[in-house]
KOLMIPA-976001 format. One record per residue (C-alpha): y, x, z; residue in one letter. Coordinates in steps of 0.2 Angstrom, whole numbers, padded with zeros to 4 digits, always signed. Layout:
BEGIN
YXZA ...
//
This chain:
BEGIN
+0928+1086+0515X +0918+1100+0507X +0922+1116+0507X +0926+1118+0489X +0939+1103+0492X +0947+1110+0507X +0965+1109+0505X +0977+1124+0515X +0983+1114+0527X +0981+1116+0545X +0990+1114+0562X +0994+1126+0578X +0986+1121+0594X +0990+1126+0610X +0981+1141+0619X +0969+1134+0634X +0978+1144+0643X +0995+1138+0639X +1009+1141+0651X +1015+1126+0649X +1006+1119+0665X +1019+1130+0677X +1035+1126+0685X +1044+1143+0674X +1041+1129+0659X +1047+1113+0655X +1046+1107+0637X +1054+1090+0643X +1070+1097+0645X +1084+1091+0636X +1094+1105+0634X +1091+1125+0633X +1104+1125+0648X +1090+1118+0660X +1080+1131+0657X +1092+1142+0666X +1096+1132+0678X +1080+1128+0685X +1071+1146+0684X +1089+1151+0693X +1084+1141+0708X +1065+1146+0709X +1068+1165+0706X +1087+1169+0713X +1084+1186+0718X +1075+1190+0703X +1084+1204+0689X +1089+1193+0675X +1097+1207+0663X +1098+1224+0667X +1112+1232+0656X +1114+1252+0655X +1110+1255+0674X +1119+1239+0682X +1109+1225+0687X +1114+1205+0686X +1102+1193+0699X +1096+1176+0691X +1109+1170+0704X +1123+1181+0699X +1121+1174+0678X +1120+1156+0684X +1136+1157+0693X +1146+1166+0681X +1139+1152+0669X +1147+1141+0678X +1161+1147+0679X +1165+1151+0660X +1160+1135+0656X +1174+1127+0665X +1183+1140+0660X +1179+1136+0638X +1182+1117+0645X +1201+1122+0653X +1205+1131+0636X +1201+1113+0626X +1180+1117+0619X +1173+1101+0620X +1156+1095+0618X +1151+1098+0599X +1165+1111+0597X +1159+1126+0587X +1164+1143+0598X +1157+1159+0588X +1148+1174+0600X +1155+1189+0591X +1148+1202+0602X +1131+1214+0602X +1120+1213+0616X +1127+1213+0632X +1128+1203+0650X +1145+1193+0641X +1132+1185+0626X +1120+1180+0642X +1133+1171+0651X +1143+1164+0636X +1127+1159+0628X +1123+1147+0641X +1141+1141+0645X +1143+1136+0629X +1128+1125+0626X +1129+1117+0646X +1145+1110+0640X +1139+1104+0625X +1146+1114+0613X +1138+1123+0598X +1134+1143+0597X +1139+1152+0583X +1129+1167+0580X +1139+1180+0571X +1134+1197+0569X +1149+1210+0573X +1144+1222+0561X +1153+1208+0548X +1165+1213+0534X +1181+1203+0539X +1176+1195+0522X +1159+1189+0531X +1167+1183+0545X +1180+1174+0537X +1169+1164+0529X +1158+1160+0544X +1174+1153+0555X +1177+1144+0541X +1162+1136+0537X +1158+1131+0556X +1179+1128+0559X +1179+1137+0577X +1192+1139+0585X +1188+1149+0598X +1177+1167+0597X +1173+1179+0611X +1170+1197+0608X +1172+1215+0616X +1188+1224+0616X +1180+1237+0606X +1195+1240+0592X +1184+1241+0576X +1180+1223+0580X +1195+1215+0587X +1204+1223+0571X +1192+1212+0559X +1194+1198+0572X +1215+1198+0573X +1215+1197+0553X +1207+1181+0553X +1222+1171+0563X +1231+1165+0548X +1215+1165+0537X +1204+1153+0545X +1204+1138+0561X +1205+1151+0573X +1218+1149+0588X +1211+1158+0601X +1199+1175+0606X +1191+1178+0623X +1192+1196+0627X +1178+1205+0635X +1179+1220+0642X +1164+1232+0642X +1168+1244+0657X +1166+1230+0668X +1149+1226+0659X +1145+1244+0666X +1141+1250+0683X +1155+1257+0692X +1155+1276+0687X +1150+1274+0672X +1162+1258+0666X +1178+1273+0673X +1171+1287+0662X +1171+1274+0649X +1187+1268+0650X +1193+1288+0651X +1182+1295+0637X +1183+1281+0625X +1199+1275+0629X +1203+1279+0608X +1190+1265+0604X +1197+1252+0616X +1208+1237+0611X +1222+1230+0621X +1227+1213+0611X +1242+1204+0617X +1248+1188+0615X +1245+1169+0622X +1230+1171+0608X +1221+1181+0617X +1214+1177+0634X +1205+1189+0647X +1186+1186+0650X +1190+1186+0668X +1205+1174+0666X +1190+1162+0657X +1180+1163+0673X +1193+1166+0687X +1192+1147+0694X +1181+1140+0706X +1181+1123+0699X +1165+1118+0690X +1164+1111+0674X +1164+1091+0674X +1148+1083+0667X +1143+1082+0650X +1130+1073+0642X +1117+1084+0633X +1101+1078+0623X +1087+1085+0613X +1095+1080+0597X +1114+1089+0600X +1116+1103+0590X +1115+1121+0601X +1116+1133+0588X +1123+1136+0571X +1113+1151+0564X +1120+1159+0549X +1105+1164+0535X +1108+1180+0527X +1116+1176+0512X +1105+1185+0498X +1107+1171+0487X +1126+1164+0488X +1134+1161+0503X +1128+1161+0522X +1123+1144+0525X +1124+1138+0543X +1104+1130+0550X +1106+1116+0562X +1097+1122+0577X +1095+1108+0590X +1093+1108+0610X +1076+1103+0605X +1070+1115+0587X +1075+1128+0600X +1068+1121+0616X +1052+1120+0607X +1051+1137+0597X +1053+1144+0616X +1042+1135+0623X +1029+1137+0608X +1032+1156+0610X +1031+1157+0629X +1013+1148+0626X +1007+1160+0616X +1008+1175+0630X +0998+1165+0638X +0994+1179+0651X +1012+1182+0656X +1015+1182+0675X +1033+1168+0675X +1046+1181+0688X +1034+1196+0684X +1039+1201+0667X +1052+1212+0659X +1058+1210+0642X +1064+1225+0633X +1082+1217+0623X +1083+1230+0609X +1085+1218+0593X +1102+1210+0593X +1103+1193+0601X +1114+1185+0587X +1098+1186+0578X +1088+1170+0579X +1073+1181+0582X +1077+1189+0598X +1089+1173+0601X +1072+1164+0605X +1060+1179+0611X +1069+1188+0619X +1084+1180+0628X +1077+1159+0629X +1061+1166+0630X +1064+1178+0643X +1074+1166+0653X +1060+1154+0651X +1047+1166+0661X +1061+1171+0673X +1058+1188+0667X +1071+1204+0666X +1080+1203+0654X +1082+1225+0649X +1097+1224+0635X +1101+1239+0625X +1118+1237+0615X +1109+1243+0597X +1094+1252+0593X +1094+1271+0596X +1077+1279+0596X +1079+1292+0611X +1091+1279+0623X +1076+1266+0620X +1061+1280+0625X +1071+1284+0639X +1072+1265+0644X +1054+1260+0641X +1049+1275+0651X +1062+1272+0669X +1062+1254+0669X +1045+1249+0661X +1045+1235+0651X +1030+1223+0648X +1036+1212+0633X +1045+1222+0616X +1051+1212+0600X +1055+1222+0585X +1052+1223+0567X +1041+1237+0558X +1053+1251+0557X +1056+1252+0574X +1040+1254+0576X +1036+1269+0563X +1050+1276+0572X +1041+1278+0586X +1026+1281+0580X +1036+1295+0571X +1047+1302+0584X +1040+1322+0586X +1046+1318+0605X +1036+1301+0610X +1024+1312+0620X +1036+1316+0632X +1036+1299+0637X +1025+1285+0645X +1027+1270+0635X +1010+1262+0644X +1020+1247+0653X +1021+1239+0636X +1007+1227+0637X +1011+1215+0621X +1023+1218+0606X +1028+1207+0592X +1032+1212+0574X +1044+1201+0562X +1055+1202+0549X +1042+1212+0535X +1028+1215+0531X +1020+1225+0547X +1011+1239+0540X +0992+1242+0548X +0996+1260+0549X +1012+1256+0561X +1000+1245+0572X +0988+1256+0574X +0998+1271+0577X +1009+1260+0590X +0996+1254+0599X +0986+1270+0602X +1002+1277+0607X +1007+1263+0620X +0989+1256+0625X +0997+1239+0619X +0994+1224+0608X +1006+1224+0594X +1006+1207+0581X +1013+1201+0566X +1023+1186+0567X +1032+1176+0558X +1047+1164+0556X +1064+1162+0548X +1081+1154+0553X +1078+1138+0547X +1063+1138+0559X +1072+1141+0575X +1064+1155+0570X +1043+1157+0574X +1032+1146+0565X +1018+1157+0565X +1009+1174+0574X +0994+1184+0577X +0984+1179+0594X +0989+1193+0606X +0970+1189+0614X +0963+1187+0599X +0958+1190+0582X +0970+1197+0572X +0966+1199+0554X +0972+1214+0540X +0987+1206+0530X +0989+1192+0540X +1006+1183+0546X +0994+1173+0560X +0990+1155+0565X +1001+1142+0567X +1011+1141+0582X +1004+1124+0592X +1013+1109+0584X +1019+1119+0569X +1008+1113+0553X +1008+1121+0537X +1004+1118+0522X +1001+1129+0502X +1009+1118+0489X +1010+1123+0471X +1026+1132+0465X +1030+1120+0451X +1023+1104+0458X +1028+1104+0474X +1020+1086+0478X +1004+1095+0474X +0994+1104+0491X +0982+1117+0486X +0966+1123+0489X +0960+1136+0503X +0964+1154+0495X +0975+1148+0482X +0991+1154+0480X +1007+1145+0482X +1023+1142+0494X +1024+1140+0511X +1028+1123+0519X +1033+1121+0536X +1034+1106+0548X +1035+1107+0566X +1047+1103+0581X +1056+1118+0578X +1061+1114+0561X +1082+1112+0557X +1089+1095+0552X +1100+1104+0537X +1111+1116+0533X +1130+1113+0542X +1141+1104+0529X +1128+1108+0514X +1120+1093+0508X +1112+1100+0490X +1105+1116+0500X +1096+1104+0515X +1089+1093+0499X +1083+1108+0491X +1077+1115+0506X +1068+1102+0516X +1059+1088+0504X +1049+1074+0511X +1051+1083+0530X +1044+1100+0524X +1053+1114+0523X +1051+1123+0509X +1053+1142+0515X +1053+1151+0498X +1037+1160+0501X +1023+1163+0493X +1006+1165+0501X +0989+1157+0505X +0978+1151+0520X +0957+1155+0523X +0948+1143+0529X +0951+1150+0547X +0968+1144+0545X +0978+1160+0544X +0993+1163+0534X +0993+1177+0522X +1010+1180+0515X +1014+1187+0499X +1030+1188+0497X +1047+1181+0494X +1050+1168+0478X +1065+1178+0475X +1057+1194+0475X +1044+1189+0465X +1043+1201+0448X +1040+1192+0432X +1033+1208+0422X +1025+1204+0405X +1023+1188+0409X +1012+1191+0426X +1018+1189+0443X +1020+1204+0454X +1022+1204+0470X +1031+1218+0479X +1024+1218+0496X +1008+1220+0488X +1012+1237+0479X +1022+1240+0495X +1007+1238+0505X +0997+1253+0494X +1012+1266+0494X +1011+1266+0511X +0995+1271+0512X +1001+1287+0508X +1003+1297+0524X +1018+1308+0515X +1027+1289+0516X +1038+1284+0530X +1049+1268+0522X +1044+1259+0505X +1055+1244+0497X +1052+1237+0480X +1060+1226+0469X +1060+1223+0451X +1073+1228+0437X +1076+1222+0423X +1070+1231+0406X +1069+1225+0392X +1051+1225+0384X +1043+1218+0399X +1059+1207+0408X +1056+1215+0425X +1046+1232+0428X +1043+1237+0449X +1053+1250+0455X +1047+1259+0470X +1060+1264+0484X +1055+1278+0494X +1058+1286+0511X +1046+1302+0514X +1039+1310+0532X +1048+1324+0539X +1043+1339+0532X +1032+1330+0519X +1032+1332+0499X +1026+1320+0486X +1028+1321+0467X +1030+1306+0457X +1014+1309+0446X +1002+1313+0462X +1008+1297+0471X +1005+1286+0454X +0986+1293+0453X +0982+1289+0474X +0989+1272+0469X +0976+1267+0457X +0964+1264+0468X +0973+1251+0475X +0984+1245+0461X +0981+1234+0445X +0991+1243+0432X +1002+1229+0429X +1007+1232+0446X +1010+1250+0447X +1029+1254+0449X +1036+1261+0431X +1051+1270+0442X +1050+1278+0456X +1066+1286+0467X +1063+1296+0483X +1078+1296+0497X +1082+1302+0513X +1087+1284+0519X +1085+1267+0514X +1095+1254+0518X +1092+1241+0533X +1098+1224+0539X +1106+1219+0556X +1090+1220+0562X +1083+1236+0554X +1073+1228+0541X +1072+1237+0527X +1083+1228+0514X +1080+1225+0498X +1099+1215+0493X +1107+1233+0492X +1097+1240+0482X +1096+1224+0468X +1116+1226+0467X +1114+1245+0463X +1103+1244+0449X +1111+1227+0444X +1128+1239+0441X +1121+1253+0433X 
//
């Protein structure tokens, strides 16, 4: 095919180096379960998770795994029974995690941070009947109002003291004894009742195709929709992504858990993945800057998952000196745009590699990264992962693939890929057509086969006619060095149907005026593209995750 003919379309290989040749590996597994059992016999000894100064052996989770598991098969969770993890990171998501899919039954990702609202409709969509959570009041309250709303019959009660080391997990239960719940009732069972008996769970078939995981999109457009995850999308995103460190060292690594595991992105890179390399498994509860410094610099994580503003923030932390951050050896950004400021900044900083990735829910979730050995291009979102093909087909002709360079939506197909959305028939037709899925972004592919994204369909501005994409004039503001955090999204107006507004986030101790901003953008900016408003503020709002979020800010300017 010549050159000018060359259609975007290309599939990942694996490194030569792939890990998949060792034992810590086995994409032939039938369900994510085996992972942990078999890296628990070959590294018994070895930290699995390390949570605020107490330490869990690979032995230690395996056996508490089994016992829970009888203990969810006891209180009536069969195999294809929905049970939702309500909890932030923490030893009980490990262990309930992996109970949950050895019997068979499906994991409900849910994020605690919910409105009742949110959670309602998530235990009713999936019908579980059974959630496990901590007895941390603020979220047993939203939890105990959904008894009479939803299918819900019973709650597993975790308690996070005993998560603790000993001293600590006492103090905890004596300072913070205002913001612990004590729930009564036969509703409510004790974590420790779950996993008090020493019978083990009886048998029960697992394949590839079973449902593991039920993970709940976002909702920016309607309501959360639940994506089928299998034993196999997610078998094979964990094994696509352990291939990619193709350096790592199975039993020698340590993972740093700072993202939430509810979210499909550390889900797989962090907690499978980890598991997967027999690696320690370093779990903070959320994200705070100076507790995560202070992490990295005691107990030395080699592996870090996280998305852009965690990065500026350490890059912008007038304290990061003060700490060696040098164990890091290999980072990976998702979630947005990665700015090449943040990357460079982080990786002078840490002596690390730090890539963009990317992937979404319906993806199980990476389909695509940066090589962490090798080249890594401006603006790019990576190669495919290996057995992940995609594809640039044309907006409004879907059936029609595009040329190298041209711009269109991203089509994904792969092993990781969902069946569908749970109980959404019209949304799965919509989203995957003629086994693509259709991911609702725009971008293009070189004739090196990496992925340039531009930006979400959804986001894209319709300004005079043109389209404007955000993350391009995103990318220009934050040239500025006054800029810390950019988000743009377009209002309407009624000469031009949408104009760019500019959301804006400045450095500490910086200053930057409206006009002097506009004039260092037109170097980089078309003046179509140059935002017609611009607001400066001292926050702007995130996701779970702490990705800057755009939904927050359409439904202010959509009300005023």
């Amino acid at each position: 095919m010549s050159e000018q003919v060359k259609k975007a379309s290309h599939t990942g290989t694996y490194p030569e180096a792939s890990l998949l040749r060792d034992d810590a590996v086995r994409p032939d597994n039938q369900s994510l379960y085996q992972n942990l059992e078999q890296v628990a016999a070959r590294f018994p000894d070895r930290t699995c998770v390390e949570f605020l100064g107490r330490s869990y052996s690979y032995a230690d989770i395996y056996e508490q795994v089994q016992l829970v598991a009888a203990g969810l098969q006891r209180q009536g969770v069969n195999k294809g029974d929905c049970v939702v993890l309500f909890l932030p990171n923490c030893p009980y998501f490990v262990v309930c995690y992996y109970a949950i899919l050895k019997i068979g039954a499906i994991v409900v990702n849910s994020n605690p941070l919910y409105a009742p609202e949110e959670l309602e409709h998530q235990l009713k969509d999936c019908g579980a009947k059974l959630l496990i959570t901590l007895d941390v009041k603020e979220l047993c309250e939203k939890v105990e109002k959904q008894f009479f709303e939803t299918p819900l019959e019973k709650v597993v009660i975790c308690r996070l003291a005993q998560a603790m080391p000993v001293i600590k997990g006492t103090l905890f239960s004596l300072l913070q004894f205002h913001k612990i719940s004590h729930p009564s009732g036969p509703e409510f069972i004790e974590f420790t009742d779950l996993s008090e008996s020493k019978e083990g769970a009886y048998a029960v078939d697992v394949s590839r195709k079973d449902t593991a995981v039920l993970q709940y999109t976002g909702g920016t457009t309607g309501k959360p929709k639940g994506a089928i995850l299998s034993h196999g999308n997610v078998l094979a995103n964990t094994t696509q992504v352990v291939a990619w460190f193709s350096d790592a060292v199975p039993g020698e690594e340590r993972i740093l858990g700072v993202l939430p595991m509810f979210h499909v992105f550390a889900m797989t890179t962090v907690l499978n993945m980890g598991i997967a390399l027999g690696a320690e498994i370093i779990l903070l509860p959320r994200f705070q800057l100076g507790q995560m410094l202070k992490t990295i610099d005691r107990l030395k994580p080699t592996i870090m998952m996280g998305v852009p503003t965690l990065y500026g923030a350490v890059n912008n932390s007038p304290v990061v000196g003060r700490y060696d951050l040098s164990s890091i050896k290999y980072c990976i950004s998702g979630g947005a745009p990665l700015p090449l400021d943040t990357k460079k900044q982080f990786e002078a900083i840490t002596g690390c590699v730090l890539v963009e990735g990317y992937g979404l829910s319906e993806a199980s979730p990476v389909c695509a990264c940066n090589p962490v050995g090798g080249k890594n291009k401006e603006g790019a979102i990576g190669l495919p992962l290996p057995e992940t093909h995609f594809e640039i087909r044309d907006i409004e002709a879907p059936h029609a693939l595009l040329d190298i360079g041209e711009k269109g939506e991203l089509c994904v197909t792969g092993p990781q890929v969902m069946s569908g959305y749970w109980h959404n028939e019209e949304a799965t037709g919509r989203a995957i057509r003629e086994g693509r899925l259709h991911t609702g972004d725009v971008g293009y592919m070189d004739d090196e086969g990496y992925v340039f994204l531009l930006d979400r369909l959804k986001d894209l501005i319709i300004c005079n006619g043109y389209n404007v994409y955000p993350r391009n004039i995103e990318e220009a503001i934050n040239r500025h060095p006054a800029v810390e955090e950019v988000t743009v999204i377009g209002v309407a107006e009624v000469e031009h149907g949408e104009i760019p507004k500019a959301f804006i986030k400045l450095r500490t101790d910086k200053k930057l005026a409206e006009d002097e901003l506009l004039e260092f953008l037109e170097e980089y900016l078309s003046p179509i593209e140059m935002p017609r408003e611009i607001e400066f503020r001292s926050e702007l709002p995130k996701t779970m995750i702490g990705k800057l979020s755009k939904k927050e800010l359409r439904e202010e300017t959509s009300s005023t």
